[in-house]
C-alpha positions in Angstrom: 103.0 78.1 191.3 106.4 76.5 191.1 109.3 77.3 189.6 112.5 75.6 188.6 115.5 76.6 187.3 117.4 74.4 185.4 119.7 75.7 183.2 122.4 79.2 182.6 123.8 79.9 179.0 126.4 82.6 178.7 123.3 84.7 176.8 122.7 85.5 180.7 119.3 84.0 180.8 117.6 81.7 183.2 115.0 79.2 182.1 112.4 78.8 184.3 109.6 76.1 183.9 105.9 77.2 186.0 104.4 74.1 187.1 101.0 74.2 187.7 100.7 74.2 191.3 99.0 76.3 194.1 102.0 76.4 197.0 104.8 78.2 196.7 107.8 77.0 197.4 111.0 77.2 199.5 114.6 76.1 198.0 114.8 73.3 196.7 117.2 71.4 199.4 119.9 70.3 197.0 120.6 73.8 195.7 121.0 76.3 198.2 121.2 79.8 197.4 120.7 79.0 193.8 117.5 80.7 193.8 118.4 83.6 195.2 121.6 83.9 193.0 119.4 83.8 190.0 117.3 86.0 190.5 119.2 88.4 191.2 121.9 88.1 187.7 118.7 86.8 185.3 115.5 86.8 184.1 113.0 84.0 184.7 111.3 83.6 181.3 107.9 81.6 181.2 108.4 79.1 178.0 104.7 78.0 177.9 103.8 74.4 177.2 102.3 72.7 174.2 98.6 72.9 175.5 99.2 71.1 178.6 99.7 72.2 182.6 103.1 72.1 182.8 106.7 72.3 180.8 110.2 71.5 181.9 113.3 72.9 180.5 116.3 70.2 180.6 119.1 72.3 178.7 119.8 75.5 177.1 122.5 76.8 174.7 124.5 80.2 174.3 121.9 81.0 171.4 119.5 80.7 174.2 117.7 78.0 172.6 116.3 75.4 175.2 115.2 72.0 175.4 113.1 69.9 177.1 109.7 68.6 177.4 106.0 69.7 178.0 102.2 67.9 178.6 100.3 68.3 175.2 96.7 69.4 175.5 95.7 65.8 175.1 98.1 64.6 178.5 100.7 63.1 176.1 104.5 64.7 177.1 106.4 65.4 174.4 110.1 67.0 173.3 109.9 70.8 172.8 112.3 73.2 171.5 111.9 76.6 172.5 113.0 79.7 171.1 112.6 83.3 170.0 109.6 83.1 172.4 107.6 80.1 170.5 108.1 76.6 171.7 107.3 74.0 168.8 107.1 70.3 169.7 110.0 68.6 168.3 109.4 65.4 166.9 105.0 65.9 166.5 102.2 63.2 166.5 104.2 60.3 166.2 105.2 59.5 169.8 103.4 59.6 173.2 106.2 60.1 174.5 109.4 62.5 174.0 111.7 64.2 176.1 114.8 66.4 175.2 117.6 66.3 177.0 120.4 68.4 175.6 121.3 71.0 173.0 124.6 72.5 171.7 125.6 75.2 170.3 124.9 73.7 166.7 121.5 73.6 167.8 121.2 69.9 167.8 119.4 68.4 169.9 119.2 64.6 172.1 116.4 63.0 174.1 114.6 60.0 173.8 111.1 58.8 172.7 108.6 55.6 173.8 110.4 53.8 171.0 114.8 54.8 171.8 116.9 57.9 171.3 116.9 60.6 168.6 119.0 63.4 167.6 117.1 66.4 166.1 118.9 69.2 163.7 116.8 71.9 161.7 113.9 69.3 161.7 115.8 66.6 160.5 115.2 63.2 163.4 117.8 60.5 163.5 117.1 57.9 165.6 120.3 56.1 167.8 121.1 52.8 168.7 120.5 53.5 172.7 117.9 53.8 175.0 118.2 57.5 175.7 120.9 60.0 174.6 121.4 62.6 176.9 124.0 65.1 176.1 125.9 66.1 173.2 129.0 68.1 172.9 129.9 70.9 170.9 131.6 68.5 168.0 128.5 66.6 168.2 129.7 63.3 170.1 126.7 62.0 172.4 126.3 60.0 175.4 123.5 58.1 176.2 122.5 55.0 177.6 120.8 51.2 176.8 121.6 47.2 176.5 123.7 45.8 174.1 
């Protein structure tokens, strides 16, 4: 079983995705010490997926809400947000294909889908002129990327 950690919001808690898998493994060799560290100052906190084998948290906020994206029980990998211990698939059946990138303290949230990027507040999608948005700041501004 592996486990990343991806992101540390001031609400002291580490996200940790579990990845369907039977080794177990070191450090990752970009990070070290991280591991260690976290465990140590937070909790790891299983999110669950949508039905699938496997979810991964990109972003969290100081509400502890995170972001990211998990396999649906029919293989398809789709945006999730995650909080208060139920993770709901962000943007539904309409796409294949979603992933969340970031989420602010507003609670809205970037990513992109198999058709551009969208930005997602209180279930209310807007879809941007880029390819993929993937942060946004506190006052709402996003970066992302695509071709003019």
């Amino acid at each position: 079983m592996r486990t990343y950690v991806n992101g540390i919001a001031r609400a002291a808690l580490a996200v940790a995705a579990l990845w369907g898998c039977r080794e177990t493994p070191t450090e990752p060799p970009a990070t070290p010490g991280l591991r260690r560290a976290a465990v140590g100052a937070y909790t790891a906190v299983d999110l669950g997926t949508l039905g699938g084998t496997f979810s991964y948290p990109s972003a969290i906020n100081p509400a502890s809400q995170v972001v990211g994206a998990s396999e649906t029980a029919n293989g398809e990998i789709h945006a999730f947000l995650w909080q208060h211990g139920v993770m709901i698939d962000l943007l539904g059946e309409e796409y294949s294909y979603s992933w969340a990138n970031d989420i602010n303290p507003a609670g809205q949230v970037v990513g992109r889908t198999d058709r551009g990027a969208f930005l997602w507040q209180n279930g209310v999608t807007r879809y941007l002129p880029m390819y993929d948005a993937v942060a946004i700041n506190a006052g709402g501004a996003v970066v992302g990327y695509g071709a003019l």
